[in-house]
C-alpha atoms as a printed R data frame, in Angstrom:
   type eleno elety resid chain resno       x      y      z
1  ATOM     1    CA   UNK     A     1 -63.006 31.051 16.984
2  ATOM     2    CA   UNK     A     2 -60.317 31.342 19.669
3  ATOM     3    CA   UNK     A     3 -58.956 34.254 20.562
4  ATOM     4    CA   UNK     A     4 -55.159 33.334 21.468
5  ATOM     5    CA   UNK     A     5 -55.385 31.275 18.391
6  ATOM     6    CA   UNK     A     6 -55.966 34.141 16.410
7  ATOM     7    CA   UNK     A     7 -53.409 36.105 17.970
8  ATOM     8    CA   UNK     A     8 -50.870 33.331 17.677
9  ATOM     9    CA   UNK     A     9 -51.909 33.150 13.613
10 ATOM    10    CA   UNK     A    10 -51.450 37.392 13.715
11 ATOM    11    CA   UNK     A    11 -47.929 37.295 15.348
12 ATOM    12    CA   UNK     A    12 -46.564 34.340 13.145
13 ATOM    13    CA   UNK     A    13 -47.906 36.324 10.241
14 ATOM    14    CA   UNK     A    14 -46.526 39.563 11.388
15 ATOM    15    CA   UNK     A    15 -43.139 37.756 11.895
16 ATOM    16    CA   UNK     A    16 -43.249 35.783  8.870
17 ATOM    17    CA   UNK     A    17 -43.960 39.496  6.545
18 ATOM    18    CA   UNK     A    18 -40.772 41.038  9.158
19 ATOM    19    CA   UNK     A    19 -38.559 38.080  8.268
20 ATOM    20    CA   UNK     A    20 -39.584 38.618  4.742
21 ATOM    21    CA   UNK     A    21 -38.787 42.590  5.057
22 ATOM    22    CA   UNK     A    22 -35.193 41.138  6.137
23 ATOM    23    CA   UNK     A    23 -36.185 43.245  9.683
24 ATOM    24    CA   UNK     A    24 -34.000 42.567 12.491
25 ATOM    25    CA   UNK     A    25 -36.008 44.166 14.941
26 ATOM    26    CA   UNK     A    26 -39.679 43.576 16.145
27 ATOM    27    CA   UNK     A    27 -42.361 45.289 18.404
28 ATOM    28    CA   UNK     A    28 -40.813 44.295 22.427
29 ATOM    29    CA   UNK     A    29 -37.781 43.855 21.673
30 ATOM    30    CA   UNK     A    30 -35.232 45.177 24.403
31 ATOM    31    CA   UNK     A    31 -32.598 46.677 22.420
32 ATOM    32    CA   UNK     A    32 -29.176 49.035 23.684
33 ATOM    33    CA   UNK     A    33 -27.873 52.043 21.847
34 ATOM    34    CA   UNK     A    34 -24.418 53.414 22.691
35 ATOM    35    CA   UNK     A    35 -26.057 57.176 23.702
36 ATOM    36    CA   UNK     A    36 -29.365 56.245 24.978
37 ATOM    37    CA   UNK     A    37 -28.907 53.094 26.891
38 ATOM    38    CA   UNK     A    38 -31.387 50.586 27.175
39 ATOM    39    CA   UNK     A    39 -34.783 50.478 25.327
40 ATOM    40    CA   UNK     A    40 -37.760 48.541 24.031
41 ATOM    41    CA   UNK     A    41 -38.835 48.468 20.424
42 ATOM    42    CA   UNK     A    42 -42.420 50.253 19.622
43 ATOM    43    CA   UNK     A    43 -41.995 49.902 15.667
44 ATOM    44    CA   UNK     A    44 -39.464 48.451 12.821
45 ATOM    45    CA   UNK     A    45 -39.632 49.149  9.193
46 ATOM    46    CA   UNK     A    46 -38.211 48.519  5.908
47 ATOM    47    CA   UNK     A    47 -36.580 51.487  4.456
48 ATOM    48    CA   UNK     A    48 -34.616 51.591  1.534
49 ATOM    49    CA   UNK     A    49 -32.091 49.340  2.415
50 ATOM    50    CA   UNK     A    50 -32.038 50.016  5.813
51 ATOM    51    CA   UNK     A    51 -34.138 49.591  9.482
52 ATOM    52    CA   UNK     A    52 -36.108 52.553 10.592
53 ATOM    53    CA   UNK     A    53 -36.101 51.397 14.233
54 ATOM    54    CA   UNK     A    54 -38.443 53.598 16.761
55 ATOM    55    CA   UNK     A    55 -37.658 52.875 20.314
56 ATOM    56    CA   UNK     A    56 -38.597 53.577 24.125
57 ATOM    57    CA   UNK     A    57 -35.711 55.088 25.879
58 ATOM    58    CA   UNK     A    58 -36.433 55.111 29.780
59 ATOM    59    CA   UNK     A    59 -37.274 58.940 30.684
60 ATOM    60    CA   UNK     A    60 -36.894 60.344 27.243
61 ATOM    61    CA   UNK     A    61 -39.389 60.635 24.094
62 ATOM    62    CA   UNK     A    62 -39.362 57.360 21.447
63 ATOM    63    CA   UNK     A    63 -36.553 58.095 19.254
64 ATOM    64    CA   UNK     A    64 -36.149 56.999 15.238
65 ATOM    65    CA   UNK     A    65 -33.247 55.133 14.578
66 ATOM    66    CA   UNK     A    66 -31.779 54.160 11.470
67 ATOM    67    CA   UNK     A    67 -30.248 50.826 12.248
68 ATOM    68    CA   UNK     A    68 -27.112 51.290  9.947
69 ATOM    69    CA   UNK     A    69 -26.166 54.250 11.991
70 ATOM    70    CA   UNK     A    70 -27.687 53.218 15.440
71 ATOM    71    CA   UNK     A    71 -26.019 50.199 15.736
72 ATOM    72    CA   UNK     A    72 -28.876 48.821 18.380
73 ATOM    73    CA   UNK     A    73 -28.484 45.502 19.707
74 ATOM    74    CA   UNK     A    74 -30.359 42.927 21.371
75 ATOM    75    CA   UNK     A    75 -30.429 42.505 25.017
């Protein structure tokens, strides 16, 4: 089978189950937070009723984020 189609079936699958999760946040995202600046998304999950958002801050160590107090947007 091909590869890249495989991996284009995984992502739209991935998306499709993050969509489902109502996630607002995915794997590469670039994403700014008021404190940390600018950063890119290394994993989002459901939690509770929230977004446990772990991120790649420039110079500093990933940081978990819960979205309803992180207030992270897309860049």
């Amino acid at each position: 089978a091909d590869r890249s189609a495989e991996t284009a079936r995984a992502a739209r699958r991935e998306a499709t189950q993050q969509k489902r999760a109502g996630l607002q946040f995915k794997p590469g995202d670039r994403v700014r937070h008021a404190h940390f600046g600018e950063g890119i998304v290394v994993t989002s999950k459901a939690s509770g009723d929230d977004e446990e958002v772990t991120v790649a801050f420039p110079g500093q160590t990933p940081k978990r984020l819960l979205q309803s107090f992180a207030n992270l947007e897309k860049v």
